[in-house]
C-alpha positions in Angstrom: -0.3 20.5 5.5 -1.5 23.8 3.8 -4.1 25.7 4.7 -6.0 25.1 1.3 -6.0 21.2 1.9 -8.9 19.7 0.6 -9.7 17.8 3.7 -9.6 20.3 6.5 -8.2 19.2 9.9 -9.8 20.5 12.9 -6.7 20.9 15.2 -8.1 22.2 17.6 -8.6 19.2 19.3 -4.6 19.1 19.8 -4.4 22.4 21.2 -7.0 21.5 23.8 -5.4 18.3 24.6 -2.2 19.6 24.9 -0.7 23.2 26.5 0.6 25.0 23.7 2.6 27.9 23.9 0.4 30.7 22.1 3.1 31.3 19.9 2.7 28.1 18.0 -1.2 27.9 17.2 -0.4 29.5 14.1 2.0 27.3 13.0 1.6 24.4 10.6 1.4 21.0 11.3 2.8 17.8 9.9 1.9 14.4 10.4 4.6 11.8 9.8 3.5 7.9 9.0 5.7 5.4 10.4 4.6 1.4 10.4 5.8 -0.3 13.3 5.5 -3.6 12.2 5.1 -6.0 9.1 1.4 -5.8 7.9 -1.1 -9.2 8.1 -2.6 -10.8 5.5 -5.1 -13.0 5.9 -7.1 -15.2 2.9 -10.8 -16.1 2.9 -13.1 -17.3 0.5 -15.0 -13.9 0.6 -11.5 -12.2 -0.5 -7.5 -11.1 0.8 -7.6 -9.0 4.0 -4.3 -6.2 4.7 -4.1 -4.9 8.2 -1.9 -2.4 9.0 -0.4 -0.7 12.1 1.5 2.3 12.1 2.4 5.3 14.6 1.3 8.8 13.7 3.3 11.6 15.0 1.8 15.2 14.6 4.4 17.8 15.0 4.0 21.5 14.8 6.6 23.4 12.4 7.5 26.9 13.8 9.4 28.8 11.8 13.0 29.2 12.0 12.7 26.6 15.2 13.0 22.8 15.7 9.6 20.9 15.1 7.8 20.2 18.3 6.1 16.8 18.6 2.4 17.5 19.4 1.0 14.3 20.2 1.9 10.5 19.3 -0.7 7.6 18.3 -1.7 4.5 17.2 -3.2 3.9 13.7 -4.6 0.4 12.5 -5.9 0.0 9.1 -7.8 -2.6 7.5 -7.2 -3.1 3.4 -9.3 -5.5 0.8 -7.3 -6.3 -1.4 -7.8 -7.4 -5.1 -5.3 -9.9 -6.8 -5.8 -10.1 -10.2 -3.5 -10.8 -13.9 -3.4 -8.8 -16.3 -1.1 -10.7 -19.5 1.7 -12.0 -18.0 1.5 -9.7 -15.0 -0.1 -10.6 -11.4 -1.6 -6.9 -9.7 -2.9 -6.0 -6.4 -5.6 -3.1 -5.8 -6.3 -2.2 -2.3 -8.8 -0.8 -0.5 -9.4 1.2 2.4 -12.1 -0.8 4.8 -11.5 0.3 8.4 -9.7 2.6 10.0 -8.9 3.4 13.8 -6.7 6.0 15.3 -6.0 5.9 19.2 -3.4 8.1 21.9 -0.8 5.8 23.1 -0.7 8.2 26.3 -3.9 8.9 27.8 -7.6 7.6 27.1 -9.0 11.3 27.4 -6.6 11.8 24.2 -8.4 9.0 22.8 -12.0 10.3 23.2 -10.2 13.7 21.8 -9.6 12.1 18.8 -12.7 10.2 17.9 -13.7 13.5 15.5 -10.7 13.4 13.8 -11.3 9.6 12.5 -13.3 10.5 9.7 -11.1 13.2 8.1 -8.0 11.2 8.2 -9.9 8.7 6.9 -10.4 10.5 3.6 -7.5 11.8 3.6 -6.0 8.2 3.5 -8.5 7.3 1.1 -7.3 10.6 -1.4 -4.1 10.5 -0.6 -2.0 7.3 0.3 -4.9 4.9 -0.8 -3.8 6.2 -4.6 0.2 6.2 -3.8 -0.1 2.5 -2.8 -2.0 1.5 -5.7 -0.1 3.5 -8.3 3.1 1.4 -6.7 1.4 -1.8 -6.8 -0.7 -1.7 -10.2 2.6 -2.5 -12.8 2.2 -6.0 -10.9 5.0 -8.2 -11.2 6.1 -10.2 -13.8 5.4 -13.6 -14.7 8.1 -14.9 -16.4 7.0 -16.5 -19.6 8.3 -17.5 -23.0 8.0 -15.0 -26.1 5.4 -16.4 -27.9 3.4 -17.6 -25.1 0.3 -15.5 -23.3 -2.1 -16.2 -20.4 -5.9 -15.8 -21.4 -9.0 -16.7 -19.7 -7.5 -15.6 -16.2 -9.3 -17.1 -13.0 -8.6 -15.8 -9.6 -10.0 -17.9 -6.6 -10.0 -17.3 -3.5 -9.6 -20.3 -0.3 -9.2 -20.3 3.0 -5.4 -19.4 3.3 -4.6 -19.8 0.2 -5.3 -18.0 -3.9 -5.5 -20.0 -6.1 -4.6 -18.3 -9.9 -5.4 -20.0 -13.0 -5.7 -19.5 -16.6 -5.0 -21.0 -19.9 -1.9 -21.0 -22.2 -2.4 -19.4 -26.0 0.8 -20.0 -28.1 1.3 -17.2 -30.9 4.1 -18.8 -32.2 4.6 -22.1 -33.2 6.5 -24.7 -30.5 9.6 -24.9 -33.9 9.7 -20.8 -34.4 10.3 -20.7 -30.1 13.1 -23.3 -30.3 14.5 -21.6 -32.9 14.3 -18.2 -31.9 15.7 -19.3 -28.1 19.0 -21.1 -30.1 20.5 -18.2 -31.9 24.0 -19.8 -31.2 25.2 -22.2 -33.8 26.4 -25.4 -31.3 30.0 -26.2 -32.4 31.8 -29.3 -32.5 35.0 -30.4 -31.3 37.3 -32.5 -33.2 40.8 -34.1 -31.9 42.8 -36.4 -33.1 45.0 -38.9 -31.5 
């Protein structure tokens, strides 16, 4: 993280939890996402939920030495997420709800970090928020004929279930589809006996 980040982390609050040598307050730090386990969905009627849990490592980079691994937590995130179609594609757009950040050694680490919850926060929001949505905005296909479209898309939401509708437009004629899926001539076999 360089110094002229945008969202400016007050780490401070790691050297005071932990005893640093002096020789590495100067050094930069990293923070490294891992998630630990597969994320949750859940389905209402008021939309699709995401929630997330992943350990956050922050390690200090001295130069010309190993990283050192300043402290290890807990993060759990909580994503709405949008479903919608696009032509013959189905999209997802999340967003960032909730957002919790705990030490997975000590509960005075914990309170330590309860400042640091609202910058990581944006920095999610700026940062990996926009990665996740560039990945997921091409959608995925839905395979469909040529000549064939989706319009008047409806996306509802149950409990437990989406439930995505719309209608079919044909821009072709059924004939011109047929023939423009048989390019092969079918051939005939003849024998005698």
């Amino acid at each position: 993280m360089p110094k002229d980040l945008e969202v400016l982390l007050r780490t401070t609050y790691f050297g005071a939890i932990m005893m640093l040598n002096p020789a590495l307050v100067d050094a930069p730090l990293s923070l490294q996402f891992a998630v630990n386990s597969p994320p949750k969905t859940f389905i209402k009627t008021s939309g699709a939920t995401v929630v997330m849990t992943a350990i956050v490592k922050v390690m200090v980079l001295p130069p010309g030495q190993p990283p050192v691994q300043l402290s290890s937590m807990t993060m759990e995130a909580k994503f709405n997420a949008k479903v919608s179609m696009s032509g013959k594609r189905l999209a997802v757009h999340a967003d960032l709800r909730r957002f919790k950040i705990f030490s997975n050694q000590s509960a005075l680490e914990s309170l330590a970090l309860i400042p640091l919850q609202a910058p990581l926060k944006t920095m999610l929001q700026m940062s990996v928020v926009p990665l996740i949505n560039n990945w997921t905005k091409s959608g995925v296909r839905i395979p469909l004929a040529d000549g064939m479209d989706f319009i008047e898309e409806v996306v509802e939401y149950h409990n437990g279930f989406i439930v995505i509708g719309a209608n079919l437009h044909f821009s072709k004629g059924l004939r011109e589809m047929m023939a423009g899926s048989s390019d092969i001539e079918p051939t005939t076999n003849t024998s005698t006996v």
